[in-house]
The first five atom37 places (N, CA, C, CB, O) and aatype in JSON, in Angstrom:
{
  "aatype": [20, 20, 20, 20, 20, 20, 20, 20, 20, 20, 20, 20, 20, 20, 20, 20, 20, 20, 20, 20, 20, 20, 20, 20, 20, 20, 20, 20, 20, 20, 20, 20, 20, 20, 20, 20, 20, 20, 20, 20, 20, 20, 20, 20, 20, 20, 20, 20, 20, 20, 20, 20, 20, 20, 20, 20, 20, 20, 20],
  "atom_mask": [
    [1, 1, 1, 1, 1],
    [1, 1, 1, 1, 1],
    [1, 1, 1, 1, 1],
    [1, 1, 1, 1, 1],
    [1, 1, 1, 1, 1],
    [1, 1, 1, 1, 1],
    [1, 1, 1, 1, 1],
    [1, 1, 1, 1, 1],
    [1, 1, 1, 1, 1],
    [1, 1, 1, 1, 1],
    [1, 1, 1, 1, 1],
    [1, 1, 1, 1, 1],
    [1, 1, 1, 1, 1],
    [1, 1, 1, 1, 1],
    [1, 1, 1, 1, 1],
    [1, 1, 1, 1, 1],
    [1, 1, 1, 1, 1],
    [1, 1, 1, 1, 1],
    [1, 1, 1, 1, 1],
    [1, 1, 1, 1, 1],
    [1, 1, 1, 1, 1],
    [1, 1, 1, 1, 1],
    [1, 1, 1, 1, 1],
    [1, 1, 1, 1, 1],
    [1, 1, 1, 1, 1],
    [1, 1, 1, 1, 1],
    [1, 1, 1, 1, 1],
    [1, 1, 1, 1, 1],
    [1, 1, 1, 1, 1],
    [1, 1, 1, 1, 1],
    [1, 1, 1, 1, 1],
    [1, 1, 1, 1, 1],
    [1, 1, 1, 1, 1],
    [1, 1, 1, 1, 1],
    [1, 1, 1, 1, 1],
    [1, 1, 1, 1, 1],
    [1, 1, 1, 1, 1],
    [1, 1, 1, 1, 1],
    [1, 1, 1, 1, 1],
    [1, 1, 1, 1, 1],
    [1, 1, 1, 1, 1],
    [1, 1, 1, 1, 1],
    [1, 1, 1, 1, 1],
    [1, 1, 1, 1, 1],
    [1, 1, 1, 1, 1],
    [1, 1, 1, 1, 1],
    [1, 1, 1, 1, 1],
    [1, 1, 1, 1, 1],
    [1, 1, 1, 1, 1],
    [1, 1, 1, 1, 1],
    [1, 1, 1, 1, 1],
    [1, 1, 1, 1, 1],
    [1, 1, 1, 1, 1],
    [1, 1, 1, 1, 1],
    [1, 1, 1, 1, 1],
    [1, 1, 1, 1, 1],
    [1, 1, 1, 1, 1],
    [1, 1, 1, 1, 1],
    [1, 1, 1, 1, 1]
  ],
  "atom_positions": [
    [[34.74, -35.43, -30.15], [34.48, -34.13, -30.75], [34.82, -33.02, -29.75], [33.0, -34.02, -31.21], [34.4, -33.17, -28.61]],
    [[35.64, -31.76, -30.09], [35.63, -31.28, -29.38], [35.1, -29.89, -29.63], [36.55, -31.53, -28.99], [34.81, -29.46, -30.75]],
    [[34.96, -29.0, -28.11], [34.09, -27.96, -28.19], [34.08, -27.33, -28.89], [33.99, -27.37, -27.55], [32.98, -26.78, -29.0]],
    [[35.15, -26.86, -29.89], [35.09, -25.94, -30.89], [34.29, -26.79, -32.16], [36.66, -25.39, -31.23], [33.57, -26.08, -32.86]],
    [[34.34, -27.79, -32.4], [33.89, -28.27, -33.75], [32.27, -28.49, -33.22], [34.83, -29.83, -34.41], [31.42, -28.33, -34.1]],
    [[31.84, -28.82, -31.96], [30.23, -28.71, -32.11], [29.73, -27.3, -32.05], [29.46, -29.51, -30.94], [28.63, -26.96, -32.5]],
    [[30.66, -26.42, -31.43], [30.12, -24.66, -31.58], [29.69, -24.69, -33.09], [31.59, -23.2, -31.29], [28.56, -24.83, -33.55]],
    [[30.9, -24.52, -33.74], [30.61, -24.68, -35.22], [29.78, -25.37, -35.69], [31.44, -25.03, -35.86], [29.11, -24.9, -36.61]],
    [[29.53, -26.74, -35.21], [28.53, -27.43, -36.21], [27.22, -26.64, -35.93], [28.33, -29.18, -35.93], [26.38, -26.25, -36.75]],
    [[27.25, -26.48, -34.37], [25.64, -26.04, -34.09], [25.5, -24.71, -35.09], [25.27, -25.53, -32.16], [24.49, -24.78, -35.79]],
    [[26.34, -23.48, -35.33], [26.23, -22.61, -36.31], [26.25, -22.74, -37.59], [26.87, -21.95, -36.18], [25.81, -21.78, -38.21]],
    [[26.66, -23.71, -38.24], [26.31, -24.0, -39.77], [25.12, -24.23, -39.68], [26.99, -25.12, -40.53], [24.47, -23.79, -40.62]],
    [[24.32, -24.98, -38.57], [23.22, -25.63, -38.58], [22.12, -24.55, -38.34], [23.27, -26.74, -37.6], [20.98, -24.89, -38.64]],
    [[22.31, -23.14, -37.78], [21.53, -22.33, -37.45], [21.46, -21.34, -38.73], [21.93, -21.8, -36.16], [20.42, -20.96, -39.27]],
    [[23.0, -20.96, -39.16], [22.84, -20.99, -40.86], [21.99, -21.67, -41.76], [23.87, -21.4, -41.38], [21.35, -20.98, -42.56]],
    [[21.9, -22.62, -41.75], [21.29, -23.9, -42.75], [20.06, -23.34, -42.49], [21.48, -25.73, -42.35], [19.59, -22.68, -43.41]],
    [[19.27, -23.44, -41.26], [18.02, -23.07, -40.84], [17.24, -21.41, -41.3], [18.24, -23.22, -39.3], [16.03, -21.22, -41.41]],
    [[18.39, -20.33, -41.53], [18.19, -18.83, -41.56], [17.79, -19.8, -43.07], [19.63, -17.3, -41.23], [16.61, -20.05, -43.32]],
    [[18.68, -20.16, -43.79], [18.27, -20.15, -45.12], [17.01, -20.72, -45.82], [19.17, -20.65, -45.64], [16.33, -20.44, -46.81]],
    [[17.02, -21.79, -44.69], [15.61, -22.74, -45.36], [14.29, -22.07, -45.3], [15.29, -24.22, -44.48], [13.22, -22.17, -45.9]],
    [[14.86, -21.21, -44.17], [13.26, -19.64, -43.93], [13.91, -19.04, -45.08], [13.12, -18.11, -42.03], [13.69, -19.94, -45.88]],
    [[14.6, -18.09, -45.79], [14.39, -17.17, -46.36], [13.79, -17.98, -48.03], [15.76, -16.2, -46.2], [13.13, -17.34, -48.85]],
    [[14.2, -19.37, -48.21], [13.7, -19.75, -49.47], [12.59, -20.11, -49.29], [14.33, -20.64, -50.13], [11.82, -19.91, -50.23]],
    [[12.03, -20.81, -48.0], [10.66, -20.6, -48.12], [9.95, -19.68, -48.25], [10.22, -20.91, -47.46], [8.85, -19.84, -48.78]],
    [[10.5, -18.06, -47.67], [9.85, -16.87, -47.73], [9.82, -16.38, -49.09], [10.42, -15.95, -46.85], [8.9, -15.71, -49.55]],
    [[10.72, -16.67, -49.62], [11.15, -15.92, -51.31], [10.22, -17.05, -52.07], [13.35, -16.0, -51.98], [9.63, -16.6, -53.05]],
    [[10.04, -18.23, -51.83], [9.18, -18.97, -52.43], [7.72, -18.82, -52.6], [9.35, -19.89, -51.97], [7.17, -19.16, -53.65]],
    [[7.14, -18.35, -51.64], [5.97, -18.02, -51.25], [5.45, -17.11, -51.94], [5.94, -17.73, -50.13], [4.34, -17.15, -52.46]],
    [[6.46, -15.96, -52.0], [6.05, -14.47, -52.61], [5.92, -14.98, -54.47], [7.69, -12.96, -52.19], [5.06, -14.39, -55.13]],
    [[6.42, -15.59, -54.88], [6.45, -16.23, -56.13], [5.38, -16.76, -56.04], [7.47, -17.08, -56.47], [4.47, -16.52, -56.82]],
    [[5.3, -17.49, -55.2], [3.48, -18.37, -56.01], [2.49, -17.16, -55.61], [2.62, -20.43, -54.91], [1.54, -16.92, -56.36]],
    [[2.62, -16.66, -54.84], [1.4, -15.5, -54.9], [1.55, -14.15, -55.73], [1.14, -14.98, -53.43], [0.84, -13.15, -55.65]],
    [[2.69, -14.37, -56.55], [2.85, -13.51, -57.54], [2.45, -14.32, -59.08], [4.41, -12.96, -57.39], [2.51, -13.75, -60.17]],
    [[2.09, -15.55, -58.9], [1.12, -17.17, -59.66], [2.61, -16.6, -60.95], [-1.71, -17.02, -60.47], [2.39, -16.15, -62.08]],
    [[3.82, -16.77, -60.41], [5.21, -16.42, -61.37], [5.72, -17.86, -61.62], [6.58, -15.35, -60.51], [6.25, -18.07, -62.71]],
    [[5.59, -19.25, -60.37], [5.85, -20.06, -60.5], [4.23, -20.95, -60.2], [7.08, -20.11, -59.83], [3.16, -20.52, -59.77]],
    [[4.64, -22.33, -60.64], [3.68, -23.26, -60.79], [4.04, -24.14, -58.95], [4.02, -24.3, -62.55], [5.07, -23.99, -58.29]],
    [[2.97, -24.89, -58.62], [3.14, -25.48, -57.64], [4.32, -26.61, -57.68], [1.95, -25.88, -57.36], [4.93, -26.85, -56.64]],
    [[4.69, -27.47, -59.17], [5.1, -28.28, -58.93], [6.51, -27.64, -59.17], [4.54, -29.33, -59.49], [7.34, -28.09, -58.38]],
    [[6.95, -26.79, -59.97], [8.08, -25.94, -60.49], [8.25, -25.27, -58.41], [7.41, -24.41, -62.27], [9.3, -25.49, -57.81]],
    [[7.62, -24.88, -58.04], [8.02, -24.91, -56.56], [8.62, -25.8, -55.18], [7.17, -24.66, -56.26], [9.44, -25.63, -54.28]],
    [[7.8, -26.7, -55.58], [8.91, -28.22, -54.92], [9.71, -28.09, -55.17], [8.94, -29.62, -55.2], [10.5, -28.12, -54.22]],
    [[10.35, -27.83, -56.53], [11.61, -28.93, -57.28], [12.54, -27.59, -57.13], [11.32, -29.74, -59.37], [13.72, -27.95, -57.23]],
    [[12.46, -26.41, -56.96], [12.99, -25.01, -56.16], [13.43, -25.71, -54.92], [11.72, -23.66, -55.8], [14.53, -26.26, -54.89]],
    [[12.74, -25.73, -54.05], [12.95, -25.89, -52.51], [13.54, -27.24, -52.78], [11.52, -25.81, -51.39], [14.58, -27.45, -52.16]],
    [[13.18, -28.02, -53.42], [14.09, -29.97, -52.83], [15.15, -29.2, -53.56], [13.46, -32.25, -53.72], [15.96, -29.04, -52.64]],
    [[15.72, -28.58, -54.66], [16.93, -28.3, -55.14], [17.67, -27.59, -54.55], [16.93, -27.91, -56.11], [18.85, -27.9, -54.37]],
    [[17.01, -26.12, -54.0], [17.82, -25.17, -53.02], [18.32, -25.94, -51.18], [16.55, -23.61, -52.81], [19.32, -25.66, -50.52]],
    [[17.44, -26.7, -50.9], [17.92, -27.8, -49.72], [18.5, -28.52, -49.85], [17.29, -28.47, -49.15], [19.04, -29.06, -48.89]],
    [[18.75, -29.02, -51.49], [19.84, -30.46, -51.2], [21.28, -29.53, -51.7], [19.42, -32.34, -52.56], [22.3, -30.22, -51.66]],
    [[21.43, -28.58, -52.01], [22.22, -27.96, -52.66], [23.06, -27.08, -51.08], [21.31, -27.03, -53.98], [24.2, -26.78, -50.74]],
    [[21.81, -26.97, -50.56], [22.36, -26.03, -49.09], [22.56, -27.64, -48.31], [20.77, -24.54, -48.04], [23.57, -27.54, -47.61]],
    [[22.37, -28.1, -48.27], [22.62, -29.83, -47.13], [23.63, -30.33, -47.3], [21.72, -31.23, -47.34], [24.1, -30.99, -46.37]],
    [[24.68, -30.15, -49.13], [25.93, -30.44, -50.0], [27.01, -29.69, -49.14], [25.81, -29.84, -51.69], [28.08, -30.16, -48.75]],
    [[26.27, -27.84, -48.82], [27.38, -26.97, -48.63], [27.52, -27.63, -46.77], [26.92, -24.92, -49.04], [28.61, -27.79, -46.22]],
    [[26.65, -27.82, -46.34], [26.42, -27.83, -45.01], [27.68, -29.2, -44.61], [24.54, -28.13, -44.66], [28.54, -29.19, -43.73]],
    [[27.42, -30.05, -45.42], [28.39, -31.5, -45.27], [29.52, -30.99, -45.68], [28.02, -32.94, -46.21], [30.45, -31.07, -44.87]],
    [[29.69, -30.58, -46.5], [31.46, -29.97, -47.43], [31.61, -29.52, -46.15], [31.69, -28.48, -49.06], [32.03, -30.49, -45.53]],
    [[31.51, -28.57, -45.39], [31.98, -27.73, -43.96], [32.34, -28.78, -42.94], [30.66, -26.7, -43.23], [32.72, -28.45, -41.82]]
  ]
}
């Protein structure tokens, strides 16, 4: 592997990470707005992570 492709990987990966905070943050504000249900909240976050983990591998 060379240095340019782990720079990059390490930044998709710090990407990947900004995002998994902002859907947890946007998630949060929803259940304390009682807009979503607890279990309708999992299936948000396992969908928005396997969906961001898809884009993360495609790269």
């Amino acid at each position: 592997m060379h240095y340019s492709q782990l720079a990059l990987t390490v930044r998709v990966d710090s990407v990947y990470a900004e995002y998994s905070k902002a859907i947890t943050f946007l998630s949060i504000i929803l259940i304390q707005s009682a807009e979503i249900h607890w279990l309708e909240f999992i299936l948000v976050q396992a969908l928005a992570r396997v969906a961001l983990y898809s884009i993360h591998v495609e790269q």
